[in-house]
N, CA, C and O atoms as a GROMACS GRO file, in nm:
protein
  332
    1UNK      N    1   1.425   0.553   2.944
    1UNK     CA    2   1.364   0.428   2.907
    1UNK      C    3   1.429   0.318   2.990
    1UNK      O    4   1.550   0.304   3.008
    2UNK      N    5   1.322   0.236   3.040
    2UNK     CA    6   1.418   0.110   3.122
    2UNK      C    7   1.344   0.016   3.070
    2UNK      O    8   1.226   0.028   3.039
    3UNK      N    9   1.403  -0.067   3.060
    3UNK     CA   10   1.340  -0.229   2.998
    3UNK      C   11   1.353  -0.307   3.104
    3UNK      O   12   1.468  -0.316   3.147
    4UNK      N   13   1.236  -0.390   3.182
    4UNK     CA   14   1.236  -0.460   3.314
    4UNK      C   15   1.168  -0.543   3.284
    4UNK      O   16   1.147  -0.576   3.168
    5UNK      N   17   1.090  -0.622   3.438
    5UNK     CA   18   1.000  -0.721   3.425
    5UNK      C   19   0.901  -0.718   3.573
    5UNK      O   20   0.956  -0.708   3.683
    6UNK      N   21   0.779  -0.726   3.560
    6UNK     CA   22   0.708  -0.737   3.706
    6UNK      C   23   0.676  -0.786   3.711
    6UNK      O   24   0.587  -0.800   3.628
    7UNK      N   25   0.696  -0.901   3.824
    7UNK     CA   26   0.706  -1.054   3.810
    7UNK      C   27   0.744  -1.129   3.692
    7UNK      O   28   0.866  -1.128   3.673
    8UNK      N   29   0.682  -1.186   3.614
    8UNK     CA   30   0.722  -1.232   3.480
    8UNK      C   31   0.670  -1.155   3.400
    8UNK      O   32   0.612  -1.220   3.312
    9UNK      N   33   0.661  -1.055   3.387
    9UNK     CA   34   0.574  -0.987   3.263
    9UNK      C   35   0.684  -0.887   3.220
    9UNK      O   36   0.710  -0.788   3.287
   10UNK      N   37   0.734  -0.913   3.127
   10UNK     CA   38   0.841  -0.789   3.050
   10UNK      C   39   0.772  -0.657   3.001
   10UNK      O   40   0.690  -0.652   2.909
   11UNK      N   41   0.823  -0.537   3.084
   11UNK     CA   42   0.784  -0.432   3.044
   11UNK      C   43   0.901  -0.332   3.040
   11UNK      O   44   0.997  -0.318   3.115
   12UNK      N   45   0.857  -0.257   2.911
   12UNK     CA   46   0.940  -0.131   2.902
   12UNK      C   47   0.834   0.022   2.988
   12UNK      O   48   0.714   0.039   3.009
   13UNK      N   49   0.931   0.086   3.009
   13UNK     CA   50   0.870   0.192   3.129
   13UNK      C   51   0.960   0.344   3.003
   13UNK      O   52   1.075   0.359   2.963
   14UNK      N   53   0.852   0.413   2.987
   14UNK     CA   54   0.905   0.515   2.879
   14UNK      C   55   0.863   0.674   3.014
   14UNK      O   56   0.762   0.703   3.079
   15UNK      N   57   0.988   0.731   3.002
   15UNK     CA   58   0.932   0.833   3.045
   15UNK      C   59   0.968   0.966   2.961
   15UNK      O   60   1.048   0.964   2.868
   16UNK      N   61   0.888   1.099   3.010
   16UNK     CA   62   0.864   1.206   2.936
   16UNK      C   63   0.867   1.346   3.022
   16UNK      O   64   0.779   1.406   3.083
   17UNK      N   65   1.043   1.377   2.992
   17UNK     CA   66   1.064   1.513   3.056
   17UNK      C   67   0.971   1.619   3.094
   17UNK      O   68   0.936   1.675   3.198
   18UNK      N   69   0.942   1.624   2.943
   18UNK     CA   70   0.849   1.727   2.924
   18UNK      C   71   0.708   1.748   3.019
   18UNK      O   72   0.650   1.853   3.048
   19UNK      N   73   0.678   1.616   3.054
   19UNK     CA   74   0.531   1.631   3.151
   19UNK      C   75   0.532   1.577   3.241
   19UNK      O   76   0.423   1.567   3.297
   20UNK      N   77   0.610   1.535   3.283
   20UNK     CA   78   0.736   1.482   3.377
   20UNK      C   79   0.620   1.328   3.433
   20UNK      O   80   0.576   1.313   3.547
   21UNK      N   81   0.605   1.267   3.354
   21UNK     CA   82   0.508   1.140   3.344
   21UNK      C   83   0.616   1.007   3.275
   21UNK      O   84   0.712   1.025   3.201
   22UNK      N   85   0.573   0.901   3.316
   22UNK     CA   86   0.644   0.757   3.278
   22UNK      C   87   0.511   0.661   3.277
   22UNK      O   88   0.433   0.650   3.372
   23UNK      N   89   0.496   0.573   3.114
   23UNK     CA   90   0.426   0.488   3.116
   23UNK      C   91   0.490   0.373   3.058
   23UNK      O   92   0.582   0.382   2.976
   24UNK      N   93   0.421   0.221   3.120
   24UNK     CA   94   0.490   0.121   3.157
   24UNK      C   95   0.361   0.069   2.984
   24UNK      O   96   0.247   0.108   2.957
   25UNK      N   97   0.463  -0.035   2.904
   25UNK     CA   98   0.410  -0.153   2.837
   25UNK      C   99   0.465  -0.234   2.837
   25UNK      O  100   0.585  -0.242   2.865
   26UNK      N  101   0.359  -0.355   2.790
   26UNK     CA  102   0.429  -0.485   2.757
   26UNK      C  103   0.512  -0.495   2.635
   26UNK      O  104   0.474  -0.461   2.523
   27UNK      N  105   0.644  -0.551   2.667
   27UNK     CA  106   0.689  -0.549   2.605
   27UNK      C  107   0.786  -0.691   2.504
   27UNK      O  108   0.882  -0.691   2.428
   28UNK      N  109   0.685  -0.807   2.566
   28UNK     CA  110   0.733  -0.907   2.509
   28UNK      C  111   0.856  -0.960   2.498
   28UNK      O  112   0.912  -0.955   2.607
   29UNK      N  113   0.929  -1.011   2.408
   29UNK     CA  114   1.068  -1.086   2.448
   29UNK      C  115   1.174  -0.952   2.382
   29UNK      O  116   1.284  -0.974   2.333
   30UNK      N  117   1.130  -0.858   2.390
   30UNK     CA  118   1.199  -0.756   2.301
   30UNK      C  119   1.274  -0.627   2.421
   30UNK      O  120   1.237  -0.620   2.538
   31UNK      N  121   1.365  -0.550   2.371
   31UNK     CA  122   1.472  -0.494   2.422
   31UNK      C  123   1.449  -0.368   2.340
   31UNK      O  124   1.504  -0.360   2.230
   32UNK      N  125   1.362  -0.253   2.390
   32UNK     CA  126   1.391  -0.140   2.348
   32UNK      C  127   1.512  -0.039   2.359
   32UNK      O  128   1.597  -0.067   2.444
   33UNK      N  129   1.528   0.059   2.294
   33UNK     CA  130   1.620   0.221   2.315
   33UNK      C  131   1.591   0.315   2.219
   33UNK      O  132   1.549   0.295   2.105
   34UNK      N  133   1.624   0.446   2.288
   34UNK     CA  134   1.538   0.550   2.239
   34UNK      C  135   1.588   0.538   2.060
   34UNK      O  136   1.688   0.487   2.009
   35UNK      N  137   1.470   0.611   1.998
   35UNK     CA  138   1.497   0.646   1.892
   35UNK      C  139   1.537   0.759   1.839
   35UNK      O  140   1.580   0.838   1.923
   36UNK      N  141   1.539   0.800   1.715
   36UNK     CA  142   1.597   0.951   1.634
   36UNK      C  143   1.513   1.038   1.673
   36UNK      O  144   1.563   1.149   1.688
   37UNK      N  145   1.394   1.030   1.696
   37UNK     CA  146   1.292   1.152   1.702
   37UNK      C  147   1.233   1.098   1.796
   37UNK      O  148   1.241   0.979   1.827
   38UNK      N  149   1.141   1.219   1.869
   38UNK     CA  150   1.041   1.185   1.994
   38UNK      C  151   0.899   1.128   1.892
   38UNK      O  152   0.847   1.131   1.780
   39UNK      N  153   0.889   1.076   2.037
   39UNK     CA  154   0.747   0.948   2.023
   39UNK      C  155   0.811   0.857   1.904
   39UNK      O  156   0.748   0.831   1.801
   40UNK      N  157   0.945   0.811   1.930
   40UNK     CA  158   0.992   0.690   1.838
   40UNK      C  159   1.053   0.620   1.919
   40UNK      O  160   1.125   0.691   1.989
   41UNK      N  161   1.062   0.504   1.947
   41UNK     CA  162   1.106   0.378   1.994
   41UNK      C  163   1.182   0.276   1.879
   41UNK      O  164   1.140   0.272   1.763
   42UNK      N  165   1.308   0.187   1.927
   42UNK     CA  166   1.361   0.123   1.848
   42UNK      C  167   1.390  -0.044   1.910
   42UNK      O  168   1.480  -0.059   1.993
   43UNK      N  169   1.329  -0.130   1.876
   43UNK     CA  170   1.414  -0.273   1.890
   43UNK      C  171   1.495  -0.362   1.762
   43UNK      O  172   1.543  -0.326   1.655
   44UNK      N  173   1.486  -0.476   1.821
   44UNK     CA  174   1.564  -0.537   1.704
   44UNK      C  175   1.495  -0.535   1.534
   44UNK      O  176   1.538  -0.536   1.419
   45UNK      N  177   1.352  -0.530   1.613
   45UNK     CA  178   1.265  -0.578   1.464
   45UNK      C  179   1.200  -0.427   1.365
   45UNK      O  180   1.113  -0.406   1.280
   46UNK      N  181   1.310  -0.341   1.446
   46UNK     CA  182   1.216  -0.208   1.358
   46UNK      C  183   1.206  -0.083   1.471
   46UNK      O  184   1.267  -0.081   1.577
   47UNK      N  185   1.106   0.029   1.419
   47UNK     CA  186   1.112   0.140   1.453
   47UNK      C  187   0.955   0.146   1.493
   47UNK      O  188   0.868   0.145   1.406
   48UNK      N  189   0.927   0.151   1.636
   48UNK     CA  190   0.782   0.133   1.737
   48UNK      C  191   0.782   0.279   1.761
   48UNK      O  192   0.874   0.341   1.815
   49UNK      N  193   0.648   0.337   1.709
   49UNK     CA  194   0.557   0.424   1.775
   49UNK      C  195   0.492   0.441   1.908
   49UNK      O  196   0.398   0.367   1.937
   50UNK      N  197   0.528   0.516   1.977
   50UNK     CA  198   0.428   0.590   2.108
   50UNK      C  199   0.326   0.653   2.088
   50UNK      O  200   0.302   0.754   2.021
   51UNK      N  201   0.227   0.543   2.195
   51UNK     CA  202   0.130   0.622   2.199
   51UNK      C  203   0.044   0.619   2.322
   51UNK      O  204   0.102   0.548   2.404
   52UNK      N  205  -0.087   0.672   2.379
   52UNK     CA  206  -0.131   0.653   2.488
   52UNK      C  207  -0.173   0.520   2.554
   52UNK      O  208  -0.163   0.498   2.674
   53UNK      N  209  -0.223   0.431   2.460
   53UNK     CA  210  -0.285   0.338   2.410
   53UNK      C  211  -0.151   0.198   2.408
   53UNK      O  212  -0.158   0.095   2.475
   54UNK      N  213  -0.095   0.217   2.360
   54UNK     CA  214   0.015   0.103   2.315
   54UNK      C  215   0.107   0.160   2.215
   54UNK      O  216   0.088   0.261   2.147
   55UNK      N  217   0.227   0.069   2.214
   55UNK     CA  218   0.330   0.098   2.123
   55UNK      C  219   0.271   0.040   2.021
   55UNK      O  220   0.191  -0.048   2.050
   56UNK      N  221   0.288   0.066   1.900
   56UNK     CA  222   0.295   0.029   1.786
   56UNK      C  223   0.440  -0.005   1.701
   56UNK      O  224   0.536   0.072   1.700
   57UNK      N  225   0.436  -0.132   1.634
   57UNK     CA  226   0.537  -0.217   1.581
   57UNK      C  227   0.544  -0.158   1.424
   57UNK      O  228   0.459  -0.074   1.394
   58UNK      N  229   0.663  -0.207   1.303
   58UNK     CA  230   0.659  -0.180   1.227
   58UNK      C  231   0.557  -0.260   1.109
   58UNK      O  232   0.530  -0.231   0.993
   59UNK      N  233   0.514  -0.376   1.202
   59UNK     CA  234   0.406  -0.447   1.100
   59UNK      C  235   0.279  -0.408   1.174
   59UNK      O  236   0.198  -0.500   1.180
   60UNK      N  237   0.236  -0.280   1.238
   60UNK     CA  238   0.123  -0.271   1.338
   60UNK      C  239   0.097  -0.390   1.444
   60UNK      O  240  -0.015  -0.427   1.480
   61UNK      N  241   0.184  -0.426   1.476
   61UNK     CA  242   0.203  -0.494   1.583
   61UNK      C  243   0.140  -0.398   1.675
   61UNK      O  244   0.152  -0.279   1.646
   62UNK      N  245   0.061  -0.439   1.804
   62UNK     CA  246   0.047  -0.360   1.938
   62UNK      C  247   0.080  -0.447   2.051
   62UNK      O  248   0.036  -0.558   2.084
   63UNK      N  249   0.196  -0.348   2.120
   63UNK     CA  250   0.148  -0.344   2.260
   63UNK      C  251   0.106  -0.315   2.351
   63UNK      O  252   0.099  -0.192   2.341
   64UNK      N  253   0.053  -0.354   2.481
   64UNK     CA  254  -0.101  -0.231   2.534
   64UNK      C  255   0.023  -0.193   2.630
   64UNK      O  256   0.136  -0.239   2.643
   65UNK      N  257  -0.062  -0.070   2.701
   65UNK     CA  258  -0.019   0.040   2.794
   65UNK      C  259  -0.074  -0.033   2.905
   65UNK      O  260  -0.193  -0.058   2.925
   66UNK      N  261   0.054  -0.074   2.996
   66UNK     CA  262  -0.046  -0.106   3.099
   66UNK      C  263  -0.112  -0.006   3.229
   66UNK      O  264  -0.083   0.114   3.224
   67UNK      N  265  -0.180  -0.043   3.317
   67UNK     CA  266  -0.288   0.085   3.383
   67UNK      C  267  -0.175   0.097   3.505
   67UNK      O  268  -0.118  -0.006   3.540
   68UNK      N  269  -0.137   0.254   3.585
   68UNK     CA  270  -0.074   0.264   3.686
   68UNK      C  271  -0.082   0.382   3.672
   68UNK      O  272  -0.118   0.438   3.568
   69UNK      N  273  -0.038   0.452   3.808
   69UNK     CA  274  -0.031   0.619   3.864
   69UNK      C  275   0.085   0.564   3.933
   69UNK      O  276   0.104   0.450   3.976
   70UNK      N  277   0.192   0.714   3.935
   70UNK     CA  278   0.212   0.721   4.061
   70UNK      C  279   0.176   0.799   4.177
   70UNK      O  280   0.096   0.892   4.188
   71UNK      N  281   0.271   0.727   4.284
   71UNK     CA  282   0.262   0.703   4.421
   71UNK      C  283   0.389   0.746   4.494
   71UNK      O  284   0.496   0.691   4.465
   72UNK      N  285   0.386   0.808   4.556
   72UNK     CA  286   0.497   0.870   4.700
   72UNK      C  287   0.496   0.761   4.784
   72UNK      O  288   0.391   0.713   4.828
   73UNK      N  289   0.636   0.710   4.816
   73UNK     CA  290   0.746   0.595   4.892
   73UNK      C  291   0.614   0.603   5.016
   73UNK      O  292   0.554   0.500   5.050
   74UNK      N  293   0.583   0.734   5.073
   74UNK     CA  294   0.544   0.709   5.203
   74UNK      C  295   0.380   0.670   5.194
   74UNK      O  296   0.330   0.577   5.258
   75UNK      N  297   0.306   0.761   5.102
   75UNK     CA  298   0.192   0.674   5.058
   75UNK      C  299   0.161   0.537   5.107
   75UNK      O  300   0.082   0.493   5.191
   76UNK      N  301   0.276   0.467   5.005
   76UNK     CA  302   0.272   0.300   5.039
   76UNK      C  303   0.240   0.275   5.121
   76UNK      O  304   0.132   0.226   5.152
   77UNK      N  305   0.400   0.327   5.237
   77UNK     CA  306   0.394   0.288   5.363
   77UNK      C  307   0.292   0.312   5.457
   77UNK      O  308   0.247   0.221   5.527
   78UNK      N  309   0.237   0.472   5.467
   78UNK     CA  310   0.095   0.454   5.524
   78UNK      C  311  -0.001   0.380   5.507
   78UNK      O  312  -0.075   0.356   5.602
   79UNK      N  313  -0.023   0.328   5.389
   79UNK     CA  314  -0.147   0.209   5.359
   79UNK      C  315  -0.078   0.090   5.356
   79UNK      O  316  -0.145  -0.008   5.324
   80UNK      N  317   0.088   0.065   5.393
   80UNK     CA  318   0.051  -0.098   5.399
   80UNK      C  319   0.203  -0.065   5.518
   80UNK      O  320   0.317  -0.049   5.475
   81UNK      N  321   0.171  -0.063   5.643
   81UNK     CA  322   0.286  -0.072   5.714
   81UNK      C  323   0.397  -0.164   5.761
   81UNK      O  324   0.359  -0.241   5.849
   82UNK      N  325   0.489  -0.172   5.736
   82UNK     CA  326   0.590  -0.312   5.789
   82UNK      C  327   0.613  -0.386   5.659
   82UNK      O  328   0.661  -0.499   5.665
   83UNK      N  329   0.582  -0.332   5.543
   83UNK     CA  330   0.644  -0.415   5.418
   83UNK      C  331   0.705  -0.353   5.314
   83UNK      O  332   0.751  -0.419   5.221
   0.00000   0.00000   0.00000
């Protein structure tokens, strides 16, 4: 789990051994870390659910999943050269 920001937009980035996949949400002014059990998330305000869709808060709060794949370093570089 990493808690970041792209450009100004705070997102947590969750990833998953098991399917060897990482998805990025918004994550508002908040500071996740893993929880007791899988597909559990923890911040200050409670115990957030994973899901495909968005995290879910302990008052059903949502946050959305935002849209991305990845991409191989050189990918990039073939479609955008010199940056």
């Amino acid at each position: 789990m990493v808690n970041d920001s792209v450009g100004d937009l705070p997102v947590v980035l969750i990833g998953d051994a098991k399917s060897e996949t990482v998805r990025a949400y918004e994550r508002g002014n908040r500071t996740f870390s893993a929880g007791g059990s899988a597909g559990e998330i923890l911040s200050g305000d409670g115990s957030w659910t994973i899901t495909e869709e968005a995290l879910i808060g302990p008052k059903s709060e949502r946050l959305q999943r935002l849209a991305g794949h990845n991409l191989f370093w050189f990918a990039w570089q073939n479609q955008f050269p010199g940056k």
